[in-house]
N, C-alpha and C positions, 0 to 999 in steps of 0.2 A: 670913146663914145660919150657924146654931151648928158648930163643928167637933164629928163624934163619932168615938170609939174603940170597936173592932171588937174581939173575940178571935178568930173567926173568920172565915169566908167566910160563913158559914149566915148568922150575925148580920148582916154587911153586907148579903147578898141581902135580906133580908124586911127592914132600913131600906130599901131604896133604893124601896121600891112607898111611893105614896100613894095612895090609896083615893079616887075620884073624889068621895064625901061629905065630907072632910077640909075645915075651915076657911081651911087654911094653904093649899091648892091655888094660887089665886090670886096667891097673893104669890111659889110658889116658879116659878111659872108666867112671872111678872113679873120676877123676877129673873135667872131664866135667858136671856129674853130679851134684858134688857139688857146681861147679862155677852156674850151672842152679839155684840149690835150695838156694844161697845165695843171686844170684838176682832177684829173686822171691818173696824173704820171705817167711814165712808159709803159703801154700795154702791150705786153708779148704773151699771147696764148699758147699752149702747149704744140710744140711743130709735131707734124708725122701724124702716121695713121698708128692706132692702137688697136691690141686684139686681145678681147679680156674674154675667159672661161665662161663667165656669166655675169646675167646683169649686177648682180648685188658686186663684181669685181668693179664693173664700168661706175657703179653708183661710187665706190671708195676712191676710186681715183679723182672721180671728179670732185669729193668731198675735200678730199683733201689738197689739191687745185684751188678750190675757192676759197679753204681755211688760208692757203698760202698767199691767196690773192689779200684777202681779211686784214692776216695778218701785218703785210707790207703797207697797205690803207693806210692802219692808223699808226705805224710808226712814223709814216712822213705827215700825217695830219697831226699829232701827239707826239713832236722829237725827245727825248729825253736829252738833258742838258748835264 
């Protein structure tokens, strides 16, 4: 994607719309995507259906899910060398 300069805010506003007819659609469609899933990493959510005793069960699980998630964050954003 080209870098552009702005003098104002007006000018940014009315770049920042693409016109659903637009050629480029596509591509900025595809790009954006992938800039998403590269800064994501691979996102695999917990598969299956789960049956927890009680909610404070469902609350640990899911705590610990997103500690896991957390955790794998910032070792690919922070690699140790």
């Amino acid at each position: 994607m080209p870098v552009q300069k702005f003098r104002s805010l007006d000018e940014m506003r009315r770049a920042k719309w693409v016109s659903a007819d637009d050629p480029r659609l596509p591509d900025i469609i595809r790009f954006n995507w992938k800039a998403a899933w590269e800064m994501s990493g691979t996102y695999v959510p917990p598969r299956g259906v789960f049956k927890f005793r009680s909610i404070e069960e469902a609350n640990d699980h899911r705590r610990a899910w997103e500690a896991e998630r957390i955790k794998l964050c910032r070792a690919r954003s922070h690699p140790t060398t």
